[in-house]
KEVO-124582 format. One line per field, with one value per residue: residue in one letter; x, y negated, z negated of N, C-alpha, C in turn; residue number from 1. Coordinates in Angstrom, 3 decimals. Atoms other than C-alpha are relative to their C-alpha. Example, Ala and Ser with C-alpha at 12.3 -4.5 7.8 and 13.67 -1.06 7.14 Angstrom:
<nodes>
residuo = (A:S)
nu = (0.890:-0.820)
nv = (1.190:1.190)
nw = (0.000:0.060)
cau = (12.300:13.670)
cav = (4.500:1.060)
caw = (-7.800:-7.140)
cu = (0.900:-0.770)
cv = (-1.200:-1.090)
cw = (0.000:-0.730)
num = (1:2)
</nodes>
This chain:
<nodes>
residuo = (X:X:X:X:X:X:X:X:X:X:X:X:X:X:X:X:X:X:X:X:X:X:X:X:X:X:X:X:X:X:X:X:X:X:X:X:X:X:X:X:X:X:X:X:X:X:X:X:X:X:X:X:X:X:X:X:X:X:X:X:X:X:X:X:X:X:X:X:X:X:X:X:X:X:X:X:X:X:X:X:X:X:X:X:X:X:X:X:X:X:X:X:X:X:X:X:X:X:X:X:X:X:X:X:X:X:X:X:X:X:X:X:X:X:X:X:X:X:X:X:X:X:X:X:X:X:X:X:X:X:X:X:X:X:X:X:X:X:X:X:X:X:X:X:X:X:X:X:X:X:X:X:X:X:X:X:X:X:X:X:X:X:X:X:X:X:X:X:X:X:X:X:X:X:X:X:X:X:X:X:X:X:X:X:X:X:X:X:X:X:X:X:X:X:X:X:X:X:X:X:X:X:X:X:X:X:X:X:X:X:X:X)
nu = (1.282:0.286:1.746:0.244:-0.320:-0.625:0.753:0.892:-1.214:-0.619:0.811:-0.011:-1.044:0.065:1.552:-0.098:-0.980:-0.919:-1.081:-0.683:-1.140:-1.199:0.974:-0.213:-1.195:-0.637:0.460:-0.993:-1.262:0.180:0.397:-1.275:-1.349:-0.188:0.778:1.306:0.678:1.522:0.192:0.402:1.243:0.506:0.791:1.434:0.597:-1.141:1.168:0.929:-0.515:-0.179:1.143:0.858:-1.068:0.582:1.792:-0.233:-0.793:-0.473:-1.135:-0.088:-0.056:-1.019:0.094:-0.922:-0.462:-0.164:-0.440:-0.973:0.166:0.939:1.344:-0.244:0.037:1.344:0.866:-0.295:0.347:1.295:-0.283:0.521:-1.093:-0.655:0.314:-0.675:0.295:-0.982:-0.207:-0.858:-0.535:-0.862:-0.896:-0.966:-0.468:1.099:-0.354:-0.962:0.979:1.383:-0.877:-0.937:1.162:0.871:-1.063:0.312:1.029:0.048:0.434:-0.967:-0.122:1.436:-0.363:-1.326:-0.352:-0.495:-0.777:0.498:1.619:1.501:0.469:-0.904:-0.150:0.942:0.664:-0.959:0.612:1.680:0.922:1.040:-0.285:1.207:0.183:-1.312:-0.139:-0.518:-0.286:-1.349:0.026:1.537:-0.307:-0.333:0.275:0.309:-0.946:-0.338:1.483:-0.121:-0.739:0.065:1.074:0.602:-0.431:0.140:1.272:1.610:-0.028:-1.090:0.255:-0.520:-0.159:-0.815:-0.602:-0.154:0.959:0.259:-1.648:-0.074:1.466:0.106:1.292:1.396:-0.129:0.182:-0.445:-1.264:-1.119:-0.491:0.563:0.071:1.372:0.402:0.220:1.469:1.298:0.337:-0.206:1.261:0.893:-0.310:0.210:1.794:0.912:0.025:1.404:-0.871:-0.094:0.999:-1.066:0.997:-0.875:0.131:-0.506:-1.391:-1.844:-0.101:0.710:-0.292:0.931:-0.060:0.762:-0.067:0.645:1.174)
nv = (-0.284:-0.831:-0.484:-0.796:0.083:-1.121:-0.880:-0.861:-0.754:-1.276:-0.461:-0.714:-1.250:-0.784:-0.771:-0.640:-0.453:0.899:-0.234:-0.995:0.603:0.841:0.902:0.647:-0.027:1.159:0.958:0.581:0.381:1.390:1.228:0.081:0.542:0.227:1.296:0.231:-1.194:0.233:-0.775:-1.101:-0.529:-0.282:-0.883:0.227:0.229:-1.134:-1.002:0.075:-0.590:-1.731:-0.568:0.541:-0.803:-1.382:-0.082:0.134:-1.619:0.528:-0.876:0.901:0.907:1.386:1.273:1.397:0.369:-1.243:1.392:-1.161:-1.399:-0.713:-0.166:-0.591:-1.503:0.105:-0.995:-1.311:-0.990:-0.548:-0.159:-1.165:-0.812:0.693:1.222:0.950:0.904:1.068:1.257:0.742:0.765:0.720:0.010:-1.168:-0.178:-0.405:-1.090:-0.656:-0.358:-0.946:-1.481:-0.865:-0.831:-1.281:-1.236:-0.986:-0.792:-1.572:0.110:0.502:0.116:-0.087:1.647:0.659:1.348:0.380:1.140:1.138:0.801:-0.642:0.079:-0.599:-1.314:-0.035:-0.841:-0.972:-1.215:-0.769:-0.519:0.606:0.078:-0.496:0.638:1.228:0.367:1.145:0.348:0.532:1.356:0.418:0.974:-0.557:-1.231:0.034:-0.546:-1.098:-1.236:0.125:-1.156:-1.938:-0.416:-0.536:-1.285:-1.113:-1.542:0.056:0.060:0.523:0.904:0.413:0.521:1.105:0.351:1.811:0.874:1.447:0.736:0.577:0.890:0.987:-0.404:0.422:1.380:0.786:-0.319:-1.197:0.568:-0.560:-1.291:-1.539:0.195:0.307:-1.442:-0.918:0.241:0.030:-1.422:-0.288:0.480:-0.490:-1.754:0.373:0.467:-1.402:-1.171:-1.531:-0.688:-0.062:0.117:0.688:0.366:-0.039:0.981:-0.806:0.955:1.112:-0.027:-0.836:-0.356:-1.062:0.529:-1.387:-0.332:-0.626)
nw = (0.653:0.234:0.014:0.797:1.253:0.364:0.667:-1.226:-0.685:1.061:-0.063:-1.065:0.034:0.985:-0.452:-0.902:-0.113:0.264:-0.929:-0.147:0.310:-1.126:-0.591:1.654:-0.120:-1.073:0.721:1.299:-0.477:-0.842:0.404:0.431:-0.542:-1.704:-0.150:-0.879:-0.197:0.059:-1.412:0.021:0.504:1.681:-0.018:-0.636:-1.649:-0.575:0.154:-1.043:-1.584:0.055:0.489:-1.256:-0.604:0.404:0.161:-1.086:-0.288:-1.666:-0.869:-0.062:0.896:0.193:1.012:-0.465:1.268:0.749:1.217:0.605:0.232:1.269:-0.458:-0.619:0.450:0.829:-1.083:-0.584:0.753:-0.593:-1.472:0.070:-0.851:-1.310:0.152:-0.147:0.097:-0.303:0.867:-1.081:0.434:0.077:0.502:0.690:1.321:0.400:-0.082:0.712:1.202:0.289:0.028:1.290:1.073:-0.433:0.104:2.018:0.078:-0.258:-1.219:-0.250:-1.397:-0.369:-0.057:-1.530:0.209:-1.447:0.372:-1.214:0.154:-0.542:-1.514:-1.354:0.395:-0.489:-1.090:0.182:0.071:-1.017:0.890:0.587:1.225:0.949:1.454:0.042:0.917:-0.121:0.231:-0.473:-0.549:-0.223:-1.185:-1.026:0.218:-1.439:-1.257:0.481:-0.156:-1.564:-1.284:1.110:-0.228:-1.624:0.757:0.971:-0.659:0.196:1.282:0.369:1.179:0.544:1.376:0.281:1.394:0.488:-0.985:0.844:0.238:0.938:-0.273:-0.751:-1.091:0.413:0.336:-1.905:-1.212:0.261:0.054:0.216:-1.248:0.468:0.321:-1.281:-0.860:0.650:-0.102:-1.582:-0.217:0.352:-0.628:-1.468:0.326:-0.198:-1.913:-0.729:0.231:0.104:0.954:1.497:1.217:0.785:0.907:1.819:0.585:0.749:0.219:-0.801:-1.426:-0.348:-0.779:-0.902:-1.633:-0.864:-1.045:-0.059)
cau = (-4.573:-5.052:-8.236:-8.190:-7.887:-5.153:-7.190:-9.333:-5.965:-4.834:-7.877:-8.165:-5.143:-5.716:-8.903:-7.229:-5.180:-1.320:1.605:3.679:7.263:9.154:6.108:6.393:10.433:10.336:7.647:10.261:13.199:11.833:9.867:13.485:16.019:14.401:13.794:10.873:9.051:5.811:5.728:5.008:1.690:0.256:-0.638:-4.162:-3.984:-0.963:-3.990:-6.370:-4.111:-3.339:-6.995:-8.191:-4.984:-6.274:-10.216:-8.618:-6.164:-4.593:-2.120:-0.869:0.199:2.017:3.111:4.300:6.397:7.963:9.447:11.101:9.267:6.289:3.010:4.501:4.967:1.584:-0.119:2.110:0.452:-2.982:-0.493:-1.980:0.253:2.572:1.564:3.572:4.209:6.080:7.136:8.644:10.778:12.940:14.717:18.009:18.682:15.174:15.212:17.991:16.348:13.415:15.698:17.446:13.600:12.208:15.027:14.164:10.589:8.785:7.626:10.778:10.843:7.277:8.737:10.461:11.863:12.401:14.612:13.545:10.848:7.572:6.481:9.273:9.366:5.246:4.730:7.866:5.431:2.740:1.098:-2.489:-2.627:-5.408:-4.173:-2.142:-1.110:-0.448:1.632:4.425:4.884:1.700:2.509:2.458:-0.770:-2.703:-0.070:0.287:-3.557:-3.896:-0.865:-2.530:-5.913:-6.048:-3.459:-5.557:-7.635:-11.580:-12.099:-9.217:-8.814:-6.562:-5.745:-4.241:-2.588:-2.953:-6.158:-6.870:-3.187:-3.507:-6.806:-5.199:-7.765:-10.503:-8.870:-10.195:-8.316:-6.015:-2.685:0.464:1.157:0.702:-2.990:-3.589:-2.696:-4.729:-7.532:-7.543:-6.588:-9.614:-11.882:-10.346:-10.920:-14.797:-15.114:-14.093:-16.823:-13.939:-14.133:-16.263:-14.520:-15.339:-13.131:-12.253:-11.451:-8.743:-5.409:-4.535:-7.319:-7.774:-9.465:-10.205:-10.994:-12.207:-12.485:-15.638)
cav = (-17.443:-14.732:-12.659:-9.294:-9.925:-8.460:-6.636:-5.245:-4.231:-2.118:-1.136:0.358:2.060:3.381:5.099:6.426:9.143:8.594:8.919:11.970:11.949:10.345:8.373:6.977:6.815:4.489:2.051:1.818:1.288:-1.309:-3.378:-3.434:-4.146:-5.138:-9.167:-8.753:-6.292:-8.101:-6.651:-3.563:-1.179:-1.268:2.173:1.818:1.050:3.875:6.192:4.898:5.722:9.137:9.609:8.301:10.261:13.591:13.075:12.429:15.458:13.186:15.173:11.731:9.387:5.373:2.900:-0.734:-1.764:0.569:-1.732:1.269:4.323:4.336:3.814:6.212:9.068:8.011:8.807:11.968:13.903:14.222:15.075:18.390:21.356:20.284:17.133:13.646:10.608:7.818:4.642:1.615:-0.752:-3.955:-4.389:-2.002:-2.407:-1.388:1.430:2.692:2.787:4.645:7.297:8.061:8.617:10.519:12.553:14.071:14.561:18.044:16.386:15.015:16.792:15.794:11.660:9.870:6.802:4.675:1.172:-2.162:-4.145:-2.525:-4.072:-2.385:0.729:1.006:1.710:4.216:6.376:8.950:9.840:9.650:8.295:9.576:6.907:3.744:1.751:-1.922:-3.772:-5.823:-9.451:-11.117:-13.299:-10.105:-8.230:-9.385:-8.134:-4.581:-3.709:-4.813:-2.128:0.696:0.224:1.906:4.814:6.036:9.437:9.472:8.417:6.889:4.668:1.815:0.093:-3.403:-4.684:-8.754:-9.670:-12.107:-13.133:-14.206:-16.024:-18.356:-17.189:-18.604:-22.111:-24.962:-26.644:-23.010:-24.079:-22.222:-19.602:-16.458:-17.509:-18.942:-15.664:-13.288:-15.416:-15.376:-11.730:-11.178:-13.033:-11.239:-7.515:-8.864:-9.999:-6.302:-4.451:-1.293:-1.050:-1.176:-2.759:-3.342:-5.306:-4.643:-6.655:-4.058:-6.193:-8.606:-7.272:-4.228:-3.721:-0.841:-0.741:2.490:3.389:3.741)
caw = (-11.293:-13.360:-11.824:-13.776:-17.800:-19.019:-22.089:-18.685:-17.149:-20.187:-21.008:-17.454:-17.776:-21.363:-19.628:-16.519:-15.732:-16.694:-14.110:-13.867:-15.351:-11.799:-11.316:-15.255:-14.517:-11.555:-13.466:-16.427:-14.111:-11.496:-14.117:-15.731:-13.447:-10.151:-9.732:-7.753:-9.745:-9.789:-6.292:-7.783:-7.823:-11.518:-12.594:-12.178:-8.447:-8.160:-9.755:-7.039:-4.202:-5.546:-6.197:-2.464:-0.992:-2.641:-1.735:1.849:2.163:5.246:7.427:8.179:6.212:6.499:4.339:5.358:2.469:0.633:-2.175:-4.673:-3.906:-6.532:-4.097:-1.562:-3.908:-5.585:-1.915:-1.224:-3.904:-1.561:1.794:2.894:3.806:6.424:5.950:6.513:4.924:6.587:4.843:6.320:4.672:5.076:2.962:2.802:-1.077:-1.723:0.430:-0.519:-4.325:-3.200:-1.310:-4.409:-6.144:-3.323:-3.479:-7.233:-5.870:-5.329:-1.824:-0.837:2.361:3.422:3.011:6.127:4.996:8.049:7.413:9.723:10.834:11.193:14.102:16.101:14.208:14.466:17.767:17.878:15.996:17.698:14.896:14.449:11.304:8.562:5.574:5.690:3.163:3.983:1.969:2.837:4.537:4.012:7.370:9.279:7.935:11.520:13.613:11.558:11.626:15.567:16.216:13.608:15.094:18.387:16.238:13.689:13.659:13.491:10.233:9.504:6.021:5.773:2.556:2.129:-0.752:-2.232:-0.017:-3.103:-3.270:-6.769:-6.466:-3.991:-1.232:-3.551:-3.842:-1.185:0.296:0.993:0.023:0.937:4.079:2.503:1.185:4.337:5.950:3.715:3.985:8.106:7.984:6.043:7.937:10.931:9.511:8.880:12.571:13.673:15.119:15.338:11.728:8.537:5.270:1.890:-0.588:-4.339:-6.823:-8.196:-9.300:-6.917:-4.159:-2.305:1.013:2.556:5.961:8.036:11.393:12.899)
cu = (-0.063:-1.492:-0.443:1.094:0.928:-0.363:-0.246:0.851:0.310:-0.786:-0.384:0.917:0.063:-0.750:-0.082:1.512:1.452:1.151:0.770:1.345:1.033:-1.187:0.521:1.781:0.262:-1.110:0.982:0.882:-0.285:-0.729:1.202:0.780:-0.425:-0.829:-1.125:-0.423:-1.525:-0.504:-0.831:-1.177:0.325:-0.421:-1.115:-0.248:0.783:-1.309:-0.702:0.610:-0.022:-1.707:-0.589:0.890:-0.910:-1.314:0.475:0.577:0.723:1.320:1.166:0.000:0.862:-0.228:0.465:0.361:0.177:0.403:0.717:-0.861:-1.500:-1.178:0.139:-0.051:-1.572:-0.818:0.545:-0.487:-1.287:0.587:-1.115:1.218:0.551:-0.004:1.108:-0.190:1.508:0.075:1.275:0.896:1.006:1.326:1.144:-0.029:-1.173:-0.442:0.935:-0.126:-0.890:0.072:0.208:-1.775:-0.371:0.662:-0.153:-1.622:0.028:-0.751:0.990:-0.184:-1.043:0.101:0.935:0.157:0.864:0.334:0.255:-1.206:-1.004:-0.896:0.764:-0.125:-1.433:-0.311:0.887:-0.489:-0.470:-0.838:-1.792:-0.651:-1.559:-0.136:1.173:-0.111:0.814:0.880:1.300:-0.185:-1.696:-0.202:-0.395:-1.117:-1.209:0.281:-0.117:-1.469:0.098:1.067:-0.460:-1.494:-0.535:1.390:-0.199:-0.939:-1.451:0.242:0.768:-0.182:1.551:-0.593:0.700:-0.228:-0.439:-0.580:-0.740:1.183:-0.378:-0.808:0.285:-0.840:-0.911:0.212:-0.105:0.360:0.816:1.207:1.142:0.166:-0.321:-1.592:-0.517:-0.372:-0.450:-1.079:-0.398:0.266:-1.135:-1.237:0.285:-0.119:-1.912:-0.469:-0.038:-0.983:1.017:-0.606:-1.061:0.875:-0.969:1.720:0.026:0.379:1.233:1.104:0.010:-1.225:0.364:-0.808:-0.021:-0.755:-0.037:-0.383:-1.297:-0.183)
cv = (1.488:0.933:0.809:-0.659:0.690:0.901:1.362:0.758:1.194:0.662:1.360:0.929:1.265:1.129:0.804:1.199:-0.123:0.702:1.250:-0.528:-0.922:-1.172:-1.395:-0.890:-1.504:-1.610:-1.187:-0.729:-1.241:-0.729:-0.676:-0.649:-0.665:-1.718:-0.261:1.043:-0.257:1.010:1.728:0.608:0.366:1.710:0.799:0.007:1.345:1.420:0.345:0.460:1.378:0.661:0.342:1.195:1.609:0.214:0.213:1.315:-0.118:1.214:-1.013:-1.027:-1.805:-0.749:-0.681:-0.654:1.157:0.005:1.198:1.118:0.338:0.615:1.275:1.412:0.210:1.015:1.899:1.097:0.442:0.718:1.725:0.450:-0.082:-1.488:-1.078:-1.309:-0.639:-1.451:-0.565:-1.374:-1.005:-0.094:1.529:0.083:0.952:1.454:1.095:0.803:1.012:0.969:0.738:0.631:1.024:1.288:1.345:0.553:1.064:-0.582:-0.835:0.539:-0.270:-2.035:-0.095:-1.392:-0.656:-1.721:-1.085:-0.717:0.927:-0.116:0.333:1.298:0.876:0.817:1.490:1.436:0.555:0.267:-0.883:0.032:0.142:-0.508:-0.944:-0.558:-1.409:-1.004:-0.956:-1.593:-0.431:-0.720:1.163:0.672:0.104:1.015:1.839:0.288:-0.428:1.464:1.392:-0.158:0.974:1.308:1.041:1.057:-0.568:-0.194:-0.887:-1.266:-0.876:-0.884:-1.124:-0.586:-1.792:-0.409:-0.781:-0.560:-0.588:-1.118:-1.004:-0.221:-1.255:-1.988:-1.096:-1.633:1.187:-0.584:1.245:1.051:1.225:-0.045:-0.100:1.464:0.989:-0.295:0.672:1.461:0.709:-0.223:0.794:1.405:-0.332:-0.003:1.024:0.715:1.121:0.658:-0.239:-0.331:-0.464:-0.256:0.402:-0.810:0.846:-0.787:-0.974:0.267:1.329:-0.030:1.009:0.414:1.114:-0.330:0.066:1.474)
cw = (-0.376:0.096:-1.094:-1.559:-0.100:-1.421:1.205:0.191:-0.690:-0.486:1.172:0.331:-1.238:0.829:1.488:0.136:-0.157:1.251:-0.331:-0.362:1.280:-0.087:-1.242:0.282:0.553:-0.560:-0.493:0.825:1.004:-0.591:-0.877:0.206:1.497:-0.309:0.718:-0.800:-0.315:1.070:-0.378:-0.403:-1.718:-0.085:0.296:1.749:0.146:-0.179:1.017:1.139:0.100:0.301:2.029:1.046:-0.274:0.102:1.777:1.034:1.211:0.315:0.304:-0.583:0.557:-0.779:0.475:-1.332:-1.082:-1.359:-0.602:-0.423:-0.537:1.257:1.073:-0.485:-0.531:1.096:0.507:-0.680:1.018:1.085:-0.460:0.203:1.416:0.458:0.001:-0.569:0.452:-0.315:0.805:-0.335:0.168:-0.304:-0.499:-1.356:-0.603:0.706:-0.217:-1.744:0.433:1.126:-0.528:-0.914:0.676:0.524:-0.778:0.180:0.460:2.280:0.853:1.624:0.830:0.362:0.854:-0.437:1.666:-0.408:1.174:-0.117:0.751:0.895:1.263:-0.426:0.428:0.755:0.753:-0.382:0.294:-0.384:0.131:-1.463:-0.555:-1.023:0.186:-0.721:0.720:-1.175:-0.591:0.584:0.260:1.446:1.298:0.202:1.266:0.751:-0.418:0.039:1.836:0.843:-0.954:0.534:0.951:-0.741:-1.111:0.145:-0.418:-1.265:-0.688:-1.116:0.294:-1.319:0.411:-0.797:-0.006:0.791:-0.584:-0.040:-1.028:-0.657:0.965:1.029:-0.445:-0.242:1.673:-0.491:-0.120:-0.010:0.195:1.531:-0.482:-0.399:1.214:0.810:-0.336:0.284:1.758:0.372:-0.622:0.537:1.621:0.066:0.433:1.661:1.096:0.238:0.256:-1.043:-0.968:-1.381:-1.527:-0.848:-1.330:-0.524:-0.995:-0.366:0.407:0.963:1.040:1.361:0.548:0.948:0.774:0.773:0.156:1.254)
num = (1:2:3:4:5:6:7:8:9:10:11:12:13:14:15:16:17:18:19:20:21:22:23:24:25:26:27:28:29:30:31:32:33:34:35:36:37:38:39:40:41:42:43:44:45:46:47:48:49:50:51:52:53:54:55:56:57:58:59:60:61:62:63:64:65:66:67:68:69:70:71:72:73:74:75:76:77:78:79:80:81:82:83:84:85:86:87:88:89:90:91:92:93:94:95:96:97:98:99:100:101:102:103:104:105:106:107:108:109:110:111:112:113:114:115:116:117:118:119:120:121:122:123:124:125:126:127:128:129:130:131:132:133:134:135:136:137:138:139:140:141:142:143:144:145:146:147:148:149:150:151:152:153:154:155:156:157:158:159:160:161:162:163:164:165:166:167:168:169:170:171:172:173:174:175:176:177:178:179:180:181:182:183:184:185:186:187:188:189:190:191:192:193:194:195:196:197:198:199:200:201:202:203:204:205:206:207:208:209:210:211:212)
</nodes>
């Protein structure tokens, strides 16, 4: 199901800020050559991260899913001075890709690419995190707020990616595990008295869920 029009879409991009030449680069090249590159943040949302990143000024940064690089560099533009972003990715081939980009950036040494599963890697970290970025195994996105809740600072914003999964959410009966598990991961953010969330209807679905 197509939620956002695609007029809306391009529209929304005509009318927003445009990517920076690596940013632009890695677009071209993973809507190109990479068989998964639906996977990838649209402009528009890459905007919103940068935008939310740079209103934020986190010291602290994570991403779960790192896919080839884009959303990661998107948020590293807000890091502050001295600032950290750590990204956490699966798949070798794909990290490996978005090595080689955050190589060529000007914040290259400010990015920790870390290669595994995120529910082992996770709690490995100490950080108290100031901006996370969920988006990776829809099956998992339970398990991954449960171990980032009791680690982020006062304040603390996460983000998670495809919490419409493609309108399947909105279809009854839910068909499918990945719908399934957005939906119940949604209904399971709501039932948090920790946090406070509000959804968007950005792309596929955005939520963003703060500390209280």
């Amino acid at each position: 199901m197509e939620l956002v029009h695609p007029l809306a879409e391009a529209y929304a991009s005509l009318h927003s800020s445009p990517d920076d030449a690596l940013l632009a680069q890695i677009q071209t090249s993973t809507l190109a050559e990479h068989p998964h590159a639906h996977m990838l943040s649209s402009p528009v949302q890459g905007r919103f991260l940068t935008m939310m990143s740079q209103l934020l000024q986190p010291k602290e940064v994570l991403e779960i899913g790192t896919f080839t690089g884009y959303s990661a560099l998107c948020m590293a533009k807000g890091l502050q001075e001295g600032g950290q972003l750590h990204t956490i990715e699966l798949r070798e081939e794909d990290a490996l890709r978005s090595k080689a980009n955050f190589s060529i950036s000007e914040r290259a040494e400010q990015i920790h690419l870390h290669i595994g599963d995120a529910k082992t890697i996770i709690p490995s970290l100490t950080q108290a995190w100031d901006l996370v970025f969920i988006d990776a195994d829809k099956t998992g996105y339970i398990d991954y707020y449960e171990l980032l809740v009791p680690r982020m600072a006062k304040n603390g914003l996460i983000i998670a990616d495809n919490v419409l999964f493609h309108g399947q959410v909105l279809e009854t009966p839910l068909s499918g595990k990945n719908a399934k598990a957005i939906d119940a991961f949604n209904a399971h953010v709501a039932a948090d008295p920790r946090t406070e969330q509000v959804l968007l209807t950005v792309r596929d679905g955005l939520l963003l869920i703060k500390i209280k």
